[in-house]
C-alpha positions as CSV (number, residue, x, y, z in Angstrom):
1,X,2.8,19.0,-4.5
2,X,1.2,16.1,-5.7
3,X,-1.8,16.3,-8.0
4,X,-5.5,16.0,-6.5
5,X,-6.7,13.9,-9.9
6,X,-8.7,10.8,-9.3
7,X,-6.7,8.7,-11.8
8,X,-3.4,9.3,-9.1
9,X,-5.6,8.5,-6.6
10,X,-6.3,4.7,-7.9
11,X,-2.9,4.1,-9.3
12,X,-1.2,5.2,-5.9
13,X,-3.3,2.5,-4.0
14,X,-2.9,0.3,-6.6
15,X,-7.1,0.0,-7.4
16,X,-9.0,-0.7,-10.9
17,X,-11.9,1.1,-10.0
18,X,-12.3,3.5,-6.6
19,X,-16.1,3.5,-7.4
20,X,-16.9,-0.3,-6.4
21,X,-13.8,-0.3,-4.0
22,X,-15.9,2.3,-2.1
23,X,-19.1,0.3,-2.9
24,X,-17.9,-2.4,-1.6
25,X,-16.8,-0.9,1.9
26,X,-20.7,0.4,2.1
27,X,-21.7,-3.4,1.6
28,X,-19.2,-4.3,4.5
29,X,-20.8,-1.8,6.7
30,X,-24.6,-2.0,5.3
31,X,-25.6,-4.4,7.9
32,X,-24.2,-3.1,11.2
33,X,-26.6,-1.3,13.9
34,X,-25.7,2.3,14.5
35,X,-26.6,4.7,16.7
36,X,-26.0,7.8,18.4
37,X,-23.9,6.4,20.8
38,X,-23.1,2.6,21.4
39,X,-21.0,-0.3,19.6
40,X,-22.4,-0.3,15.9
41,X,-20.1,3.3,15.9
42,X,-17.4,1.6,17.5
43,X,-17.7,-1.6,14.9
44,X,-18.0,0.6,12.0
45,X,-15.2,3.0,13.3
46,X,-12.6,-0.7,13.5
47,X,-13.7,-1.2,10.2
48,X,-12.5,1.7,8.7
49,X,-9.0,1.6,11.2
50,X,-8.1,-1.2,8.8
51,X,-6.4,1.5,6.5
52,X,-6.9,4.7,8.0
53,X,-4.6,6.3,11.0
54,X,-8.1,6.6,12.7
55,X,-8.0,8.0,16.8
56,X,-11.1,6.9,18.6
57,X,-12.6,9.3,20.8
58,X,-14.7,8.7,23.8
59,X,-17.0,11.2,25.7
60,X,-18.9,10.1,28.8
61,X,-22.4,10.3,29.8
62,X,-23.7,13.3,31.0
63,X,-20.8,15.4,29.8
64,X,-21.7,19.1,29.1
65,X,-20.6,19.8,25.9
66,X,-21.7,23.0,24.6
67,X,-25.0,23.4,25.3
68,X,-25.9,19.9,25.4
69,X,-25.5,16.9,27.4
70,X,-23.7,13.7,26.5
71,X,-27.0,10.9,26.3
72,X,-27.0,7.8,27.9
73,X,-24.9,4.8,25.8
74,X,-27.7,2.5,23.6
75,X,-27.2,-0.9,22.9
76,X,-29.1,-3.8,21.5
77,X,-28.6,-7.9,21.2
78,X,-31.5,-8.2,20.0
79,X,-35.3,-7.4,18.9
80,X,-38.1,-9.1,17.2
81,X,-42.0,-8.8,17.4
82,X,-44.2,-11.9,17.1
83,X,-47.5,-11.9,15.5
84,X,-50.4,-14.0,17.4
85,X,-49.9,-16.9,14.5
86,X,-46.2,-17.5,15.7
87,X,-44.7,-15.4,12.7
88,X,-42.0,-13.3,13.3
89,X,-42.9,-9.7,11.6
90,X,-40.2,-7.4,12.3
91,X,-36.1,-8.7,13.3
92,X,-33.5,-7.1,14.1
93,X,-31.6,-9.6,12.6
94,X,-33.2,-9.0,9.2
95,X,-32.3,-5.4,8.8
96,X,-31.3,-3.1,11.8
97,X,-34.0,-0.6,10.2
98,X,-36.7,-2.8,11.9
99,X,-35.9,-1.5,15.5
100,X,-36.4,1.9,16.2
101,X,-33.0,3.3,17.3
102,X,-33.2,3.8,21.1
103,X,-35.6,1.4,21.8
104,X,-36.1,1.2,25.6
105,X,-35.8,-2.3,26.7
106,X,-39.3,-4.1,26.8
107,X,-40.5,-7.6,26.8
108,X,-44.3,-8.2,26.8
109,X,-47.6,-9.0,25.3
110,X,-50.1,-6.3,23.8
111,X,-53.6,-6.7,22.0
112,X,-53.2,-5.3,17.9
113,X,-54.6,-2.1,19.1
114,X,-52.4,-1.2,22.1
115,X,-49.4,-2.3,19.6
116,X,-50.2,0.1,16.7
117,X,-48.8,3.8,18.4
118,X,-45.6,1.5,18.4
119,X,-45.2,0.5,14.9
120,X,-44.4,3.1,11.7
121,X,-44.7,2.9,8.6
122,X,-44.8,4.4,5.2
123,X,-48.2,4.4,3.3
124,X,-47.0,6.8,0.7
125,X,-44.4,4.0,-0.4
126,X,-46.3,0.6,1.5
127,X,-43.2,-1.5,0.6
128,X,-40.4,0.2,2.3
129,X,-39.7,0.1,5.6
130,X,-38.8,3.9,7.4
131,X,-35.8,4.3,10.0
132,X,-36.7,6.4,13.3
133,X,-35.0,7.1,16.1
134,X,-35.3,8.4,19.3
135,X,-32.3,9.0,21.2
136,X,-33.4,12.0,23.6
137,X,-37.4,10.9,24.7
138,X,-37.4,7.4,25.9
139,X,-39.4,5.0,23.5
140,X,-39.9,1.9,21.8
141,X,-41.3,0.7,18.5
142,X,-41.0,-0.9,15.7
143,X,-40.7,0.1,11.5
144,X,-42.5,-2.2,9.1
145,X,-43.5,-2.0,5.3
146,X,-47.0,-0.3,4.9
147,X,-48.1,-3.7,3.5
148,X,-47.2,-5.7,5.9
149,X,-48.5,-3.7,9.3
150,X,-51.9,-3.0,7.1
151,X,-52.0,-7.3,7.2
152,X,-51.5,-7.7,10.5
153,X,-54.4,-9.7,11.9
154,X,-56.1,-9.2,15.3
155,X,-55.4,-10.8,18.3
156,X,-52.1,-10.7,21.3
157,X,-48.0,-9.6,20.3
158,X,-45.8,-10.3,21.5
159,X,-42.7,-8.4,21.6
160,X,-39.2,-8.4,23.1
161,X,-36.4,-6.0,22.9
162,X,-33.3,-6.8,24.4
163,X,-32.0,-3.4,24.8
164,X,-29.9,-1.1,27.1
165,X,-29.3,2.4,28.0
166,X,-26.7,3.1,30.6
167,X,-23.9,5.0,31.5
168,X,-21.2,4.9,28.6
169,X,-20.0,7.3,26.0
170,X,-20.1,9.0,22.8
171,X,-17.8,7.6,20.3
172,X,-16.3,9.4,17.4
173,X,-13.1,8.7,15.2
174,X,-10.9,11.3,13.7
175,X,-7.8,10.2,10.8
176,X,-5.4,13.5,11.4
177,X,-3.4,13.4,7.8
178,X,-0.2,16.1,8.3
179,X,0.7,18.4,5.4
180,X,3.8,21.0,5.3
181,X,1.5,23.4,6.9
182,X,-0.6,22.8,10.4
183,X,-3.6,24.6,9.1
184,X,-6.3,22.6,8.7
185,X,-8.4,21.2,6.2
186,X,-11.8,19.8,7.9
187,X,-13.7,17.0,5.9
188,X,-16.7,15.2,7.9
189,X,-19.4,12.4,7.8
190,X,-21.8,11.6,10.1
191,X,-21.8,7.6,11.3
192,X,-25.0,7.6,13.4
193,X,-27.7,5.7,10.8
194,X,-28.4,2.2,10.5
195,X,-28.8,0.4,7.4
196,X,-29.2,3.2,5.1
197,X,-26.4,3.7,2.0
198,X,-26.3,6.5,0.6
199,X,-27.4,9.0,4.3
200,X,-24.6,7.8,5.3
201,X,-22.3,5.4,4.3
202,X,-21.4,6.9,0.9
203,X,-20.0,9.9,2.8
204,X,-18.1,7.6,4.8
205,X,-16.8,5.5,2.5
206,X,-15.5,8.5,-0.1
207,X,-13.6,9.7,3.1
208,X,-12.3,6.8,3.9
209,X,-10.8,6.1,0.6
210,X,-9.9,10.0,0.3
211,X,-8.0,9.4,3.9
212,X,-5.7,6.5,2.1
213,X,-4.8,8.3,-0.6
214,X,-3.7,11.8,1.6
215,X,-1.4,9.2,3.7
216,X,0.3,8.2,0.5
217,X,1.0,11.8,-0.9
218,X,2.6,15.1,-0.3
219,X,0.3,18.0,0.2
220,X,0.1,21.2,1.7
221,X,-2.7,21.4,4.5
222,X,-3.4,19.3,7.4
223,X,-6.2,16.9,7.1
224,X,-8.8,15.9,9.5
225,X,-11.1,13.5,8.9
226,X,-14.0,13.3,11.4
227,X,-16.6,10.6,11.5
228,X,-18.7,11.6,14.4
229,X,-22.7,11.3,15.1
230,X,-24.9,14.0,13.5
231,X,-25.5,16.6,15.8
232,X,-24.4,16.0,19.5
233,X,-21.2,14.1,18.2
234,X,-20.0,16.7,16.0
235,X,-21.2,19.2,19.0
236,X,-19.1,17.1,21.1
237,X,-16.2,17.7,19.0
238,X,-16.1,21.0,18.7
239,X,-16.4,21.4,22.3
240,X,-13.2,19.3,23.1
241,X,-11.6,21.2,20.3
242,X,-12.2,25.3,20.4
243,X,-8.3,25.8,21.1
244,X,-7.5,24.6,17.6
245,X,-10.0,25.7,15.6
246,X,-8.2,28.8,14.5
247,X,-6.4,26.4,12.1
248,X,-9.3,25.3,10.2
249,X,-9.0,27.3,6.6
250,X,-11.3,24.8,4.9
251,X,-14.2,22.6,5.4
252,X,-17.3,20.3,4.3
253,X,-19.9,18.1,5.3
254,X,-19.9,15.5,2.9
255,X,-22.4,13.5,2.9
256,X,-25.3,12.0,0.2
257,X,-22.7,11.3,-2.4
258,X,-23.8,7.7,-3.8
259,X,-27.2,8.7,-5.6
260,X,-27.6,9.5,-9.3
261,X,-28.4,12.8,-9.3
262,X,-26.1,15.7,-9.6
263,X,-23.6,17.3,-7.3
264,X,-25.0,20.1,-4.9
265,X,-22.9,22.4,-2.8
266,X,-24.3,23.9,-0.2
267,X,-21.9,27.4,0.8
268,X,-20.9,28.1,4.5
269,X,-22.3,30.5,6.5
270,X,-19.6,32.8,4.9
271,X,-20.9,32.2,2.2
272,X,-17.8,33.6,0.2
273,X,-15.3,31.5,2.1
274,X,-12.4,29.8,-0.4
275,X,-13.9,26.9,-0.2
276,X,-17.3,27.9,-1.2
277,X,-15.0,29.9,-4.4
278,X,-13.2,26.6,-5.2
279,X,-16.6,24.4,-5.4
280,X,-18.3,27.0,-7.6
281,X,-15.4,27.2,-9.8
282,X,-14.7,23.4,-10.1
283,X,-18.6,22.5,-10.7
284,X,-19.0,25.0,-13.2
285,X,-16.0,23.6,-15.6
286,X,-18.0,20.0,-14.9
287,X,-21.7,20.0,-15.9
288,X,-24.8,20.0,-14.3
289,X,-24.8,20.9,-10.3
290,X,-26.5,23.1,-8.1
291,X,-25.1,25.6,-5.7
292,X,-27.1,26.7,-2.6
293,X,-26.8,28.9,0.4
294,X,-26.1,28.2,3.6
295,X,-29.5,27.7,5.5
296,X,-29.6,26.5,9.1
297,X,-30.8,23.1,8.4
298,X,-28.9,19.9,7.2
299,X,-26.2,18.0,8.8
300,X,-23.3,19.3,11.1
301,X,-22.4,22.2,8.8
302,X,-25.0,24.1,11.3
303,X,-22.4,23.4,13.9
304,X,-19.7,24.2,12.0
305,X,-21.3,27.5,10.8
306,X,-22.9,28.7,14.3
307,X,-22.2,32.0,14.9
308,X,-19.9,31.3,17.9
309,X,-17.5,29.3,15.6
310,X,-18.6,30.6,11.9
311,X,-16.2,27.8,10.5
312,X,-15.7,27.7,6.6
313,X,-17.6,24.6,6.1
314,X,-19.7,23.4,3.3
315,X,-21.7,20.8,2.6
316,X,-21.0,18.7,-0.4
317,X,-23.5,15.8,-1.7
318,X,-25.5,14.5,-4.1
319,X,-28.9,15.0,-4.1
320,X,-30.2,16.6,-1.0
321,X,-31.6,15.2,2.1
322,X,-35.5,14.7,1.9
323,X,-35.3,15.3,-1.5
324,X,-35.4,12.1,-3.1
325,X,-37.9,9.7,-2.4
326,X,-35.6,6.8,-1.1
327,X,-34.1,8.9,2.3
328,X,-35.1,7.8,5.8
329,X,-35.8,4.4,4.2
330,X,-35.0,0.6,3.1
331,X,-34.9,1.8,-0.4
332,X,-31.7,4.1,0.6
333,X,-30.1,0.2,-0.5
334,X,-27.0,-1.0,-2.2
335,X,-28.8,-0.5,-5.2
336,X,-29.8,3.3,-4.9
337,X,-25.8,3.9,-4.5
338,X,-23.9,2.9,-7.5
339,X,-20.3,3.2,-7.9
340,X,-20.1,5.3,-10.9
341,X,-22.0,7.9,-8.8
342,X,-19.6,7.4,-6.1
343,X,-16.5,8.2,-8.4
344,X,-17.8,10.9,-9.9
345,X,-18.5,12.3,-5.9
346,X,-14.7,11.8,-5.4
347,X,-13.3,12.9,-8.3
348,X,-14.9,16.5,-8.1
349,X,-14.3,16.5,-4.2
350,X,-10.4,15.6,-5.4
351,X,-10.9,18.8,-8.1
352,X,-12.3,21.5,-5.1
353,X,-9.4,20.4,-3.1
354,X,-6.8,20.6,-5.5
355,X,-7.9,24.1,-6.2
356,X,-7.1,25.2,-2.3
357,X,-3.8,23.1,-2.2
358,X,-2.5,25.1,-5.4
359,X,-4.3,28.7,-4.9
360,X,-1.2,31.2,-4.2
361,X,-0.3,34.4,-4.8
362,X,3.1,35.6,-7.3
363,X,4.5,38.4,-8.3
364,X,4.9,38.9,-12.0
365,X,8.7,39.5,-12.1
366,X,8.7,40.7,-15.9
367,X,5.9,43.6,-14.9
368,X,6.9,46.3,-17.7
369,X,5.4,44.8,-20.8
370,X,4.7,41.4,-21.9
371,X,8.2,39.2,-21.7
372,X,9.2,37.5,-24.8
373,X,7.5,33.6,-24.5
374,X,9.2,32.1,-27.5
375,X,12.8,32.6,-26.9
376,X,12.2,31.2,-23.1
377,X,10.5,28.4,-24.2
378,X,7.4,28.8,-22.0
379,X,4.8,27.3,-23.7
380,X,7.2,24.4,-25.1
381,X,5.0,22.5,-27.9
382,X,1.7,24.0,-27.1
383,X,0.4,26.6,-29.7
384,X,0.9,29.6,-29.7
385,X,-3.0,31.3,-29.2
386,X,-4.0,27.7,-28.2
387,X,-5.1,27.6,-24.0
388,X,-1.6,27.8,-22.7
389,X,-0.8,30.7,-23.8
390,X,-4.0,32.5,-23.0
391,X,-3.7,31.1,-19.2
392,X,-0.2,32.7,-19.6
393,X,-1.2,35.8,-20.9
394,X,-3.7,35.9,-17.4
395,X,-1.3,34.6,-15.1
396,X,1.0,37.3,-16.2
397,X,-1.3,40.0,-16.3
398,X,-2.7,39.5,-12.8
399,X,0.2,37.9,-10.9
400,X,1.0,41.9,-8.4
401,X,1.1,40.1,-5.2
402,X,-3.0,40.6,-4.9
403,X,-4.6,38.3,-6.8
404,X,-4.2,34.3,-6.2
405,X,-4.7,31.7,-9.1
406,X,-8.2,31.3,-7.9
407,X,-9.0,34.8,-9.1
408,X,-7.5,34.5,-11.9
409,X,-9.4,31.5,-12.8
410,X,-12.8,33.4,-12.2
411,X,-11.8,36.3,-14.2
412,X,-10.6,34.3,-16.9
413,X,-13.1,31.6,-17.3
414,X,-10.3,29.4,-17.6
415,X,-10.1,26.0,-15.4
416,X,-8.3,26.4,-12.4
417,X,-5.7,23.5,-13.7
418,X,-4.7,25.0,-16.5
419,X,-4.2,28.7,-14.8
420,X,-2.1,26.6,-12.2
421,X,-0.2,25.0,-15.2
422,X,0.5,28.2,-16.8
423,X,1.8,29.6,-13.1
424,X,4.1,26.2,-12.8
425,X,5.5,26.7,-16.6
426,X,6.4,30.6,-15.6
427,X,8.0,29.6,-12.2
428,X,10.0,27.4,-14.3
429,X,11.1,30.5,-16.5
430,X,11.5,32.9,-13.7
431,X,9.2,34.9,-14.8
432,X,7.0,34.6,-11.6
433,X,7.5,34.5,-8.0
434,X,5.7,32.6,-5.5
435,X,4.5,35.2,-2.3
436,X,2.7,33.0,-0.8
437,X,1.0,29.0,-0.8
């Protein structure tokens, strides 16, 4: 199988650096209007069908899925609210974070004080402008800086939003990448914000350069890449989907993974699943990171993980969501996500998932003593007492047909890459046996 290493990743697509090449698809996408439902997630969905083998879904209005119901399709040409001096102080067409999503359609004039339950702000941060929505309680409004609605003078607005809600669908795009085997390796991002980077473009753009790379090499699960609105869309999924998901072995939400601060893994429901083993494992051998429980709040790994379904999801990111000062806000910008924080996110997403592509089980097929290393030629130039041989001397000690590489690994302190290079250099020898993987 091929290696899970970011360096293969940019010399298989032939790209200098996969930090600003996903920087730059964020930039691409920055400016286009999302939403729950309507054609920003359709737009940004083409986008990415460029170089993915993406499937486009679509799920009506007023479908029962789950326990919900499919909302009304959203749409806006445009939106802008005029001060009495003939000054325009919140567009659309400056930054989609302006409106707030699911604006009703509107167009009239309203005294300063009738206006003000409409507009939102931020005083704690006056210069930023927050996102809202309001997809299921009918609304309208606007976001400004804190600055700029405290300037407002008195007198008549007026204000125009060229909206619509009507009968549509849900949209939602899934890249299914086949491996040798059909069970499933489910990676997700959410696609429903507007102009905000790093909640959630970053997410999307790691997966869609993740998804190019998977098309190019061999490996052993089936991936599926879903990029579906938070909540309802990934509800939406799984209700279309319960047949299949008994071949789900892995999972995360990824999602946050631009910022500057350190990696967090949030575990699955499980909370001991494989891939909540493989993240701890991988972080541990990098640096600083945090590792957190499952709790029912976050993004669509409370889907994943409700108890009807209990999937092995995780949630991989950054730094979580609320907890830096930039989220639900213009400042969540090109220049909060920078592309060295963008490779790092890869490469350690790359590392968990090589782990659970090369995690299998052997038999030790030399079990009565150790075997005699130096006349097979195991450890080939490396030193004798050096790390080879004391991922050897593991692999062989635990290798009875009950203990994968992955516990090995943990007993061992060793990196998962080099236990799985010890396995490799005994398979070689025939001194082990593959069971299973």
């Amino acid at each position: 199988m091929s290696s899970f290493a970011l360096e293969s990743l940019a010399a298989s697509l032939g790209i200098a650096d996969p930090g600003q090449a996903m920087h730059d698809l964020i930039r691409e996408l920055y400016p286009i209007c999302r939403a729950v439902t309507g054609d920003g997630v359709r737009e940004t969905l083409r986008i990415l069908e460029r170089e993915l083998p993406l499937e486009t879904r679509e799920v009506p209005s007023g479908t029962r899925v789950l326990d919900w119901v499919v909302p009304q399709e959203w749409n806006v040409r445009e939106a802008w609210l005029r001060a009495p001096n003939g000054q325009i102080v919140a567009d659309l067409r400056r930054s989609s974070l302006h409106l707030m999503g699911y604006s009703v359609p509107i167009k009239t004039r309203l005294p300063l004080a009738e206006l003000r339950p409409h507009l939102h702000s931020l005083p704690e941060h006056p210069d930023w402008i927050p996102y809202k929505s309001s997809p299921y309680r009918p609304d309208w409004g606007f976001c400004l800086s804190h600055r700029a609605l405290e300037q407002l003078p008195e007198g008549e607005y007026e204000v125009s939003i060229d909206s619509s809600l009507a009968n549509g669908s849900l949209t939602y795009g899934e890249a299914i990448l086949p491996g040798w085997s059909d069970e499933e390796v489910l990676l997700a991002s959410h696609v429903c914000h507007p102009s905000l980077c790093n909640d959630n473009l970053s997410g999307i753009a790691l997966l869609w350069l993740l998804g190019r790379q998977l098309g190019r090499i061999e490996h052993r699960y089936t991936y599926r890449l879903l990029f579906a609105p938070v909540t309802i869309g990934a509800i939406s999924w799984l209700a279309h989907n319960e047949k299949d998901l008994g071949r789900i072995r892995h999972g995360a939400v990824v999602t946050l993974v631009g910022d500057p601060g350190h990696i967090t893994y949030k575990r699955s429901r499980r909370g001991d699943a494989p891939i909540d083993r493989a993240a701890a494992h991988v972080l541990a051998h990098r640096g600083p990171h945090e590792l957190r429980d499952w709790t029912p709040s976050g993004y669509d790994e409370r889907q994943f993980c409700s108890p009807g379904f209990d999937l092995p999801v995780g949630c991989f990111m950054r730094t979580p969501h609320g907890e830096f000062p930039e989220y639900h806000s213009s400042a969540d910008d090109l220049d909060l996500v920078t592309p060295a924080a963008l490779a790092d996110s890869l490469a350690a997403l790359l590392a968990i998932l090589d782990v659970l592509e090369h995690d299998a089980r052997y038999d030790n097929l030399a079990p009565r003593g150790e075997p005699q290393l130096g006349r097979r030629g195991v450890l080939g130039d490396a030193p004798f007492g050096g790390p080879l041989q004391r991922a050897v001397a593991w692999v062989l000690a635990y290798s009875d047909g009950r203990h994968g590489l992955l516990d090995i690994a943990e007993r061992s302190g060793l990196p998962f890459r080099r236990i799985h290079e010890a396995a490799s250099r005994l398979v070689a020898h025939d001194l082990l046996g593959l069971i299973d993987g």
